[in-house]
C-alpha positions as CSV (number, residue, x, y, z in Angstrom):
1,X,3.9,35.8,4.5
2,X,3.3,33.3,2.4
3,X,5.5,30.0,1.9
4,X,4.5,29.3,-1.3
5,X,4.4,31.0,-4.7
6,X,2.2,30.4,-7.4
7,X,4.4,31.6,-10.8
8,X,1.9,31.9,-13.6
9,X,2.7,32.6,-17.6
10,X,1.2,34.8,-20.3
11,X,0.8,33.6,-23.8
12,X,-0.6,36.3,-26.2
13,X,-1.6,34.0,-28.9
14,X,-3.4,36.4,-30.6
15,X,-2.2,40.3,-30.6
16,X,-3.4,43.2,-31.2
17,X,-6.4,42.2,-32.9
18,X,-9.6,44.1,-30.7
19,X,-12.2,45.8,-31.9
20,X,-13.0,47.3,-28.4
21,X,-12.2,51.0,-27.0
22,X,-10.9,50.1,-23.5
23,X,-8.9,53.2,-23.0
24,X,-6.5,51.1,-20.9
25,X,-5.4,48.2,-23.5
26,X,-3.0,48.5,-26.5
27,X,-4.5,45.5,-27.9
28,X,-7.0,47.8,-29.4
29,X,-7.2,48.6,-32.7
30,X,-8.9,52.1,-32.2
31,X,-5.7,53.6,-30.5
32,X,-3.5,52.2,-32.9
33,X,-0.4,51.6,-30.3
34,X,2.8,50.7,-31.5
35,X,2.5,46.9,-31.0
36,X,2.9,43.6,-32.6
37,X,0.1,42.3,-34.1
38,X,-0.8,38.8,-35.9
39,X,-3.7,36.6,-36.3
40,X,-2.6,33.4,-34.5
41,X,0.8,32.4,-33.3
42,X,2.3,29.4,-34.5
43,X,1.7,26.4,-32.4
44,X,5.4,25.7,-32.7
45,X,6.2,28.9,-31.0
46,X,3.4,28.5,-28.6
47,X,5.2,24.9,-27.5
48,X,8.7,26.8,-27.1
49,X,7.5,29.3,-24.8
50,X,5.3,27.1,-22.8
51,X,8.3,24.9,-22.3
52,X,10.8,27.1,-21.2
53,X,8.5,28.5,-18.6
54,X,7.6,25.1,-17.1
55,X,11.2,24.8,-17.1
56,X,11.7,28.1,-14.8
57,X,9.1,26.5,-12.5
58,X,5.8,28.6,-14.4
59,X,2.6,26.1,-13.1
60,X,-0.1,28.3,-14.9
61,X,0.0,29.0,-18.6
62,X,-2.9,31.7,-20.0
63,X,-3.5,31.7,-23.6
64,X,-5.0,34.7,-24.4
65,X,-7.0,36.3,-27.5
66,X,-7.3,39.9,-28.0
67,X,-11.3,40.1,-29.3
68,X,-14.2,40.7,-27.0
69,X,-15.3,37.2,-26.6
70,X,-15.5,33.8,-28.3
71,X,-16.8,33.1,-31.8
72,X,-16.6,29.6,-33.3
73,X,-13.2,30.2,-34.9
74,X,-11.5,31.5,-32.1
75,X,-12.8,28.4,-29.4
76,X,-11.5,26.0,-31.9
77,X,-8.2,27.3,-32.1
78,X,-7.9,27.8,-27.9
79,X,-9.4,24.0,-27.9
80,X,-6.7,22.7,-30.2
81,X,-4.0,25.0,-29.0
82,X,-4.7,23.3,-25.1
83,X,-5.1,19.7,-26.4
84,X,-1.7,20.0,-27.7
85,X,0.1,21.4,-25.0
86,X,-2.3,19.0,-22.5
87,X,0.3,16.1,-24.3
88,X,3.4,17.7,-24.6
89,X,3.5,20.1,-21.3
90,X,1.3,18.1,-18.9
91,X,2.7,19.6,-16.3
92,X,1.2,23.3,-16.7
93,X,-2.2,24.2,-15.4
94,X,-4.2,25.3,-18.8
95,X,-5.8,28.3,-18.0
96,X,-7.8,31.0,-21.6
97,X,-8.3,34.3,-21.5
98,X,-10.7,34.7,-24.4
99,X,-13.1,38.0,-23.4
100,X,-16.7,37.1,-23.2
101,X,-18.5,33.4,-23.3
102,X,-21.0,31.0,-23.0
103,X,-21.4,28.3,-20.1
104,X,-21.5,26.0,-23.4
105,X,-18.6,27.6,-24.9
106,X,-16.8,27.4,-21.5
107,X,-17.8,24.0,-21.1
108,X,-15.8,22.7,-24.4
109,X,-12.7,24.8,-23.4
110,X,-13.1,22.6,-19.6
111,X,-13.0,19.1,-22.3
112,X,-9.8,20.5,-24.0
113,X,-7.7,20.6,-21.1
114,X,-8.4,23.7,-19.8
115,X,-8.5,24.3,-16.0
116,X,-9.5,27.6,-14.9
117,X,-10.6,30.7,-17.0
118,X,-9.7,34.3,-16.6
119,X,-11.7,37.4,-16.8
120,X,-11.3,40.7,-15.0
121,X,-14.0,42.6,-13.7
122,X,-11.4,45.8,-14.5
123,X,-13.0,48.2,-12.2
124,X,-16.4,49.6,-10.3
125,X,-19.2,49.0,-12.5
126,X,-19.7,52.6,-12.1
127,X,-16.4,53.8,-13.5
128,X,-16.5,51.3,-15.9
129,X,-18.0,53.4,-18.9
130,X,-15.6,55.7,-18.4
131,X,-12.9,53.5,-19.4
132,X,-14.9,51.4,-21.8
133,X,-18.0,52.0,-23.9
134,X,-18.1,49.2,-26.4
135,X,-19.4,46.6,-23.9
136,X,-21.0,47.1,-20.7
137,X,-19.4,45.4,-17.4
138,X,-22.4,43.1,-16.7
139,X,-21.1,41.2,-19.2
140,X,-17.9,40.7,-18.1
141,X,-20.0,40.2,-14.4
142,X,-21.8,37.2,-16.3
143,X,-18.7,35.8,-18.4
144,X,-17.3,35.4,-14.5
145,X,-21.2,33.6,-13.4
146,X,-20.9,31.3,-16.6
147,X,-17.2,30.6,-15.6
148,X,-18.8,28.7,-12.3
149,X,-21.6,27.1,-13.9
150,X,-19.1,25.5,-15.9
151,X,-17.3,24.2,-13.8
152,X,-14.1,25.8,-14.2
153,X,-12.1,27.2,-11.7
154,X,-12.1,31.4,-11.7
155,X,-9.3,33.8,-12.1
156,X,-10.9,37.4,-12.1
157,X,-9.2,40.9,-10.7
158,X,-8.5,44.3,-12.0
159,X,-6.5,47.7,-12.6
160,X,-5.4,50.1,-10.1
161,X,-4.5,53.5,-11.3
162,X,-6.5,54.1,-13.9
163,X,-8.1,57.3,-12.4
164,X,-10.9,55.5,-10.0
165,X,-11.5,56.2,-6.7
166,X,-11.2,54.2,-3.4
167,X,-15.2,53.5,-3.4
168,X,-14.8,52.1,-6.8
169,X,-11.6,50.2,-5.9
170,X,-13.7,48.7,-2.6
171,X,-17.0,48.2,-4.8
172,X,-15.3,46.0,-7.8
173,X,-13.2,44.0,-4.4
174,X,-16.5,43.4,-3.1
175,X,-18.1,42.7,-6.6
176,X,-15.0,40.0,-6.8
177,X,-15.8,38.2,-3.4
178,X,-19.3,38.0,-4.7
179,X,-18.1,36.0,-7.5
180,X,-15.7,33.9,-5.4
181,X,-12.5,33.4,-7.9
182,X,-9.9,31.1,-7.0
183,X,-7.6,33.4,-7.9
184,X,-7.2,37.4,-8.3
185,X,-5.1,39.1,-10.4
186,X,-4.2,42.7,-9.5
187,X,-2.6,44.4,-12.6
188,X,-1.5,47.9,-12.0
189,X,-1.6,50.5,-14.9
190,X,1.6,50.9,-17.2
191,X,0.7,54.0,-19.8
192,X,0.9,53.3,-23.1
193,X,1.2,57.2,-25.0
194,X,-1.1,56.0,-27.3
195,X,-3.7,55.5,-25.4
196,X,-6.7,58.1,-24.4
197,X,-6.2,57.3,-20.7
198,X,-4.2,60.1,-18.2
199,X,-1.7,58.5,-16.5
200,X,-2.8,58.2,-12.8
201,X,0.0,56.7,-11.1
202,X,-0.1,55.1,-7.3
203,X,2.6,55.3,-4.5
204,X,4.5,52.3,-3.5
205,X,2.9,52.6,-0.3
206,X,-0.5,53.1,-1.9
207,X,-0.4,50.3,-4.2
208,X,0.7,47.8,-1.1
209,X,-2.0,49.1,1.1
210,X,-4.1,47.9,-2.1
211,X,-2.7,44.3,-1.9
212,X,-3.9,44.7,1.8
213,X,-7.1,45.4,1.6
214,X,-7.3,42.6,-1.7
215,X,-6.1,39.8,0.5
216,X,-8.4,41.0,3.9
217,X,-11.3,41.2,1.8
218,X,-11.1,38.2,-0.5
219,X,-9.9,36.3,1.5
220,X,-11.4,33.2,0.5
221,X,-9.3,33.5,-2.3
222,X,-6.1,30.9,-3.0
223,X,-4.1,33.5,-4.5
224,X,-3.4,37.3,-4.7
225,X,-1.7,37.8,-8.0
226,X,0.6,40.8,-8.9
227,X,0.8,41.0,-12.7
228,X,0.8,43.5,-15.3
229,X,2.5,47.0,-13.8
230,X,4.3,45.3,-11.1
231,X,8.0,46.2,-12.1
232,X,7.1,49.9,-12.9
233,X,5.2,50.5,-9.6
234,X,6.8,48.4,-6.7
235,X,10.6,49.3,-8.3
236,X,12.8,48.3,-5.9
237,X,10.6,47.3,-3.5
238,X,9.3,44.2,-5.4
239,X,9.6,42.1,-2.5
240,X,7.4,43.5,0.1
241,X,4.4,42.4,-2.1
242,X,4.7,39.2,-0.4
243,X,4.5,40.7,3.1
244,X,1.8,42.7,2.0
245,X,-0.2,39.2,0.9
246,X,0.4,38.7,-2.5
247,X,1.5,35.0,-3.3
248,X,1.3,35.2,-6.6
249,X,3.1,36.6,-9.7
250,X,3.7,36.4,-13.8
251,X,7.2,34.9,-14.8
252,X,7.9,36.6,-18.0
253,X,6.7,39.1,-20.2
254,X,3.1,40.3,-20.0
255,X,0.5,40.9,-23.4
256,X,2.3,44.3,-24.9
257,X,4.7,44.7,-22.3
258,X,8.1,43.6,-21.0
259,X,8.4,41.7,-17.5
260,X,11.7,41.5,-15.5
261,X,14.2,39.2,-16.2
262,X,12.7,35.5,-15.0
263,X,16.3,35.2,-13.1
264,X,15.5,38.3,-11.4
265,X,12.4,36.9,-10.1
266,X,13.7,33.6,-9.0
267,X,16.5,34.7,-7.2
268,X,14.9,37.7,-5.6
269,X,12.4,34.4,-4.2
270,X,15.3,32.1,-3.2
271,X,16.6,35.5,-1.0
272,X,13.1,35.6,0.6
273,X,13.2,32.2,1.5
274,X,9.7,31.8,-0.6
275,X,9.5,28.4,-2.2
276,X,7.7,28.0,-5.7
277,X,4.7,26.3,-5.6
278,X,4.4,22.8,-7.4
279,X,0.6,22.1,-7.5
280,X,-2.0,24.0,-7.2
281,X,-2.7,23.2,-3.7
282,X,1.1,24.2,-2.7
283,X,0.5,27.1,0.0
């Protein structure tokens, strides 16, 4: 088990806003979930949250946009967004969430402050149209190439539960160690009624034999990061991610859903014995 815990932080800075039909997001406009939606949060509330999560001992902060990838407008406002909390929050590790983009694109996000960029694979790239048809997965396969040409570090995982099989579980896991992300998020699928997707829902025991088989083979990987799902599926049984390999997690709430209780979270790590990691490099 690991000594260490990595506690990472959502921002949605943007909401609800995607023109895309991934049957498994709310952020899409097409299914018309019950959601909050805006433009671009204020920078003011961005600062509030960012500082009350550094203050629960959050070291990554993701600023997310709900779109399919960068345009001009959108990079400027992520740039500005991380310059400012670069000098107010210097503490946090920086890390966007902004769909598709450049190496050029990437590269300006890397001089605002920015330290590592996420992009999920999702799933197989053979079950991939059947949860998407808007945009094909080699782009998101490319978006994670041009993440390492630019130099930033990688944060790149997927959803279990979404109706795929093992072999497409094992092929996007092995499409993941390909790419070689630093990090690797494993969300797990919370239904939404509005959207087109049948629920598809995983065991306990099933969904920790999943964290298994994500730490054995990436294991090159610093981190194995439960996120989105992880209340609803592990239940009371949150703790034996850990044993199962996991040394990551989100503190807080996720994009469109509710997280546990920070508290929670903390003390259930203080009853582990699990320390919360400082740095980065904290294992």
């Amino acid at each position: 088990m690991a000594q260490k815990i990595f506690l990472c932080s959502i921002c949605n800075i943007n909401s609800g806003t995607c023109n895309e039909d991934c049957k498994f997001c709310a952020q899409s406009i097409k299914h018309k979930a019950d959601i909050e939606r805006y433009k671009q949060k204020p920078m003011d509330q961005i600062l509030e949250e960012a500082r009350r999560l550094e203050s629960l001992g959050a070291l990554g902060f993701c600023l997310v946009t709900a779109q399919k990838g960068l345009d001009d407008k959108t990079l400027e406002f992520v740039c500005n967004v991380a310059g400012t909390l670069k000098r107010e929050v210097p503490r946090l590790r920086l890390i966007a969430c902004n769909g598709t983009a450049s190496v050029d694109q990437l590269i300006e996000l890397k001089k605002s402050g920015v330290a590592a960029y996420n992009h999920n694979l999702e799933t197989s790239r053979t079950f991939y149209p059947q949860v998407c048809t808007t945009h094909p997965w080699d782009a998101r396969y490319e978006t994670c190439e041009n993440v390492n040409r630019a130099g930033l570090n990688l944060i790149s995982g997927g959803i279990f539960g979404m109706g795929e099989t093992q072999e497409d579980r094992l092929s996007m896991l092995y499409a993941l160690k390909e790419l070689n992300p630093v990090s690797v998020p494993l969300n797990f699928y919370h239904h939404n009624p509005a959207l087109p997707l049948n629920p598809s829902p995983l065991s306990i025991d099933e969904s920790l034999e999943l964290i298994r088989l994500s730490r054995s083979i990436l294991s090159n990987a610093d981190r194995i990061m439960i996120a989105g799902g992880r209340e609803i599926t592990f239940k009371e049984r949150q703790h034996e991610i850990f044993e199962a390999g996991a040394n990551s997690i989100v503190l807080g709430n996720y994009l469109t859903t509710a997280g546990r209780e920070a508290h929670t979270d903390l003390e259930m790590l203080q009853k582990l014995g699990l320390k919360i990691a400082r740095t980065p490099e904290d294992k």
